[in-house]
N, C-alpha and C positions, 0 to 999 in steps of 0.2 A: 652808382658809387663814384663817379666821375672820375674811373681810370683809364687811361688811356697809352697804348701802347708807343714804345720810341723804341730806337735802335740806338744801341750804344756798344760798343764794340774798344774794348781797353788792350789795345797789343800791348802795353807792359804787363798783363798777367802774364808770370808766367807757363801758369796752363794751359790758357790760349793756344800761347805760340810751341810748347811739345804737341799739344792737339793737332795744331795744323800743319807740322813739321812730320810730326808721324802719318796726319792723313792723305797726305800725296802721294807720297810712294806706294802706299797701301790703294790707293784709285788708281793710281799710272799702271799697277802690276793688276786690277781686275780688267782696266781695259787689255793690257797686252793679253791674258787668258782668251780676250773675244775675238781680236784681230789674229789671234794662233791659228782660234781656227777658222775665222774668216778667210785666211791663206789658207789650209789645207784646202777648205771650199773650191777656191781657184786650182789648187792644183789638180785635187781631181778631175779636172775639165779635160785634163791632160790623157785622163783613161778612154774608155768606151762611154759607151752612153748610158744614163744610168748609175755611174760610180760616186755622184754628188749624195745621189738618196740612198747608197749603198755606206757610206761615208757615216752620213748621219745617224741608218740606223743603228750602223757598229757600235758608234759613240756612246747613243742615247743608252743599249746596254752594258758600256764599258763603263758608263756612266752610275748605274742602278747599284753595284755591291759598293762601291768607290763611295757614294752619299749616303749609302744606308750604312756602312761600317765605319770607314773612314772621318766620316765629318761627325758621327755620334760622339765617339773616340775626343776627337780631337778638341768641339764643343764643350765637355765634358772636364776635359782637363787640361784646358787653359784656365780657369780659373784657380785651380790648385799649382799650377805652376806661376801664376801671377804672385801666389799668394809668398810660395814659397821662395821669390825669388827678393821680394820685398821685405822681407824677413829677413834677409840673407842668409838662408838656410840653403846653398847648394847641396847640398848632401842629400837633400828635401828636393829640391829641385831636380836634380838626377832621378831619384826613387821615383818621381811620378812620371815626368818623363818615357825612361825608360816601361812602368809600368805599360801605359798607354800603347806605346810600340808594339810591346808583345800582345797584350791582349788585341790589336789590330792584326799583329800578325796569326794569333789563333784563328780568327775567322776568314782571312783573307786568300791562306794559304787553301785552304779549301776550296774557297769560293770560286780559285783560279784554276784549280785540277777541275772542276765540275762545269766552266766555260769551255774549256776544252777540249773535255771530252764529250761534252753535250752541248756545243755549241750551235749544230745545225737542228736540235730536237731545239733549243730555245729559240731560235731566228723563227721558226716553224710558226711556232707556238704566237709568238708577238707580233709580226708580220707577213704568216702565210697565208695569205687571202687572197682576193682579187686577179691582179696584173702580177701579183708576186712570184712568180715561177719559182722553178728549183733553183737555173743556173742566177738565178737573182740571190735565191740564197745559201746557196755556194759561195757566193761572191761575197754576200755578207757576214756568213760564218768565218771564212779565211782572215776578211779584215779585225772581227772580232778575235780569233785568237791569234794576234798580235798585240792587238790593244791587250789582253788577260797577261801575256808575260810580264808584262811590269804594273799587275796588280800591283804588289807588294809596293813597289818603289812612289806608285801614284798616291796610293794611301798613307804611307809615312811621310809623304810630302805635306800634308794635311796636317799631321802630328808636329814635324818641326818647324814649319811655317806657325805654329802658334806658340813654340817653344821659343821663337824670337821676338814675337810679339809682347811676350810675358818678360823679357828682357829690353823691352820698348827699343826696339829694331827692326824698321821696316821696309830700311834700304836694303839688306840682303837677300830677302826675297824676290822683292824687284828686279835687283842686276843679276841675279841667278835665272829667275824667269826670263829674262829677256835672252839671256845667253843660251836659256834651255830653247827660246821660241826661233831665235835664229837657228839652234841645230837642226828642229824640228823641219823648219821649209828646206834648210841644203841639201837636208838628207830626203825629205819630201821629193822636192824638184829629181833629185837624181837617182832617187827609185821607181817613182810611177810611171815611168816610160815603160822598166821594166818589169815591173810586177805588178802594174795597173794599182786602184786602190787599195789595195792590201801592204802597197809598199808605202805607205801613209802610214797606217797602224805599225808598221816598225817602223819608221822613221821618228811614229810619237813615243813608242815603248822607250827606243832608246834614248832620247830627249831628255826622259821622264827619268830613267838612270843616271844620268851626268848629272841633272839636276837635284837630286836627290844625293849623290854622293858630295856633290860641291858644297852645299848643308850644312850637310853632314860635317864635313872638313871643319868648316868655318863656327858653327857652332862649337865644336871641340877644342879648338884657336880661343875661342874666347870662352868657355866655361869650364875646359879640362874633359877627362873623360867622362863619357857617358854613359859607362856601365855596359860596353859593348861585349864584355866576356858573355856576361848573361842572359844578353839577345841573343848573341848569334848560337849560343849551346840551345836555347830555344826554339829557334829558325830550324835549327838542324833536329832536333826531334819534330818538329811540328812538317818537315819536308818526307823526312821518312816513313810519316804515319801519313800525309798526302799522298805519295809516290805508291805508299800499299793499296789507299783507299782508292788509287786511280785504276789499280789492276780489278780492283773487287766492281769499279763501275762499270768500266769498259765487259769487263765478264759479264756481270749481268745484263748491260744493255741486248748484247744478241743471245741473252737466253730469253731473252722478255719476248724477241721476236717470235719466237717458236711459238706462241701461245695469242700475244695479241697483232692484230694487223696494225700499221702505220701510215693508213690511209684517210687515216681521222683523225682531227681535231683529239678526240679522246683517246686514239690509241697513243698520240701523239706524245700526251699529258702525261698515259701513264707509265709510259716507258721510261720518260722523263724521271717522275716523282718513287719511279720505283729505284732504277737505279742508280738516281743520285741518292736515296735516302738510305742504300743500304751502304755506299760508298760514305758518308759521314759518320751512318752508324760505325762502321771500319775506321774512320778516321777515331772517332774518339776511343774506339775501344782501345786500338794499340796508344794514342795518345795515353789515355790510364797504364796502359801493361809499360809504355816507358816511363813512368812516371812524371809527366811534363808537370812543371809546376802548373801552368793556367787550364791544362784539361782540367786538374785535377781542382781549381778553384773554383772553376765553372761550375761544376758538380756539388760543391759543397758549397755554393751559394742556392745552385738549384734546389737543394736539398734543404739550403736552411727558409726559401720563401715558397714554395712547392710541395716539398716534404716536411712541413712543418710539424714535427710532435705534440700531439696535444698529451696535457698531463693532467690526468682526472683528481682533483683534490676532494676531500670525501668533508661531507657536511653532515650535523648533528641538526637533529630534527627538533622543534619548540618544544615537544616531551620532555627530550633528552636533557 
């Protein structure tokens, strides 16, 4: 057809240049996510030996609820907050917002009482094998619940990092990030002397906190509120049906021992899968008996694509 490709490249569009004014910060801020923890890396050198691969495999499952909830969420509803903000519908833009938060924070809040209290059955489970001893995963349990305390804050970091996005603002993530990564090594450097690797996982929890409230601030600065009555009344039912579901876990766990060994691979599982499942089931029930709104949408979405009603409509026959 005799086409043949050229480069042409027009910096007076103006799309262009918001494209490539937005894409820097938005590259500068995924590199600093990798040299974060390419420091932490280093500083664990600073522990025993061994707390590099203890490091990493905290991560890798602090890492697991945080992608599988977190960035669904957040995927999910940036496009409706894109939508909504183009529109200039803040009202719209709050509602989904906010939406996304809580329904992150229904799952998250769970997720984090069930690392904690099952933190050494899961190390078990993912990495007890080989060369992996106990005090290995001790080690890695500890560091692991550090990283689970600022579930919450790592995952709604997710949410409002796209809520600025949607408002084509990509420098405040950035200089937030960076300010979260410098606290991350200070505080890094000046705990792992004392708490070995484990004082990495709080030096990122809290990191993960300031950065998430900083956000937080500044989203609000520039949009108004964000419908915080409604999260935090939700936070607060969605902790107290956690807080029950932790006692209902922790109890089961050493009833389960009575019965199964934890010598195995499968006793290991089912100890696991027993009492975390009866622990969620507690979570949700009391969530229903306080009437949380998003238990309560959970269920009547369950119910409308799972329980779905069939309605038999009756038919007359060629006779008839």
């Amino acid at each position: 057809l005799g086409y043949r490709h050229t480069l042409h490249v027009d910096w007076r569009d103006p799309d262009l240049r918001t494209t490539f004014m937005q894409m820097v910060p938005r590259v500068l801020g995924l590199a600093v996510n990798q040299l974060n923890f390419v420091a932490m890396g280093a500083l664990s050198t600073l522990s025993v030996v061994g707390s590099a691969t203890v490091l990493k495999f905290a991560y890798n499952l602090n890492s697991f609820p945080i992608g599988i909830i977190a960035m669904a969420y957040a995927v999910a509803s940036f496009p409706v907050m894109c939508e909504r903000y183009a529109a200039k519908d803040m009202s719209g833009f709050v509602t989904a917002f906010s939406y996304a938060v809580r329904q992150v924070l229904l799952w998250i809040i769970p997720a984090t009482v069930m690392f904690l209290l099952l933190r050494a059955q899961l190390v078990r489970l993912a990495f007890g094998r080989g060369k992996f001893d106990w005090d290995a995963t001790i080690m890695t349990a500890d560091t692991l619940a550090f990283f689970a305390f600022s579930f919450a804050a790592q995952a709604v970091i997710y949410i409002i990092v796209r809520a600025f996005f949607a408002i084509e603002d990509t420098k405040s993530p950035f200089f937030a990030g960076m300010l979260a990564a410098a606290i991350n090594i200070g505080l890094g450097y000046w705990l792992t002397p004392m708490y070995g690797v484990a004082g990495l996982g709080a030096a990122f929890s809290v990191s993960a906190i300031v950065q998430v409230a900083l956000l937080w601030a500044i989203l609000r600065h520039r949009i108004g509120a964000l419908d915080e009555w409604r999260i935090v009344r939700s936070a607060v039912l969605l902790t107290v049906a956690g807080v029950v579901a932790g006692f209902s876990t922790q109890i089961m766990k050493y009833l389960v021992v009575e019965y199964i060994r934890l010598n195995t691979f499968v006793g290991v599982f089912l100890q696991t899968c027993i009492a975390g499942g009866v622990g969620l089931a507690v979570y949700f029930g009391i969530g229903l008996l306080l009437r949380n709104e998003e238990v309560r949408s959970f269920f009547s979405a369950l119910q409308r694509k799972v329980l779905r009603q069939v309605r038999p409509q009756e038919t007359m026959s060629q006779d008839v």
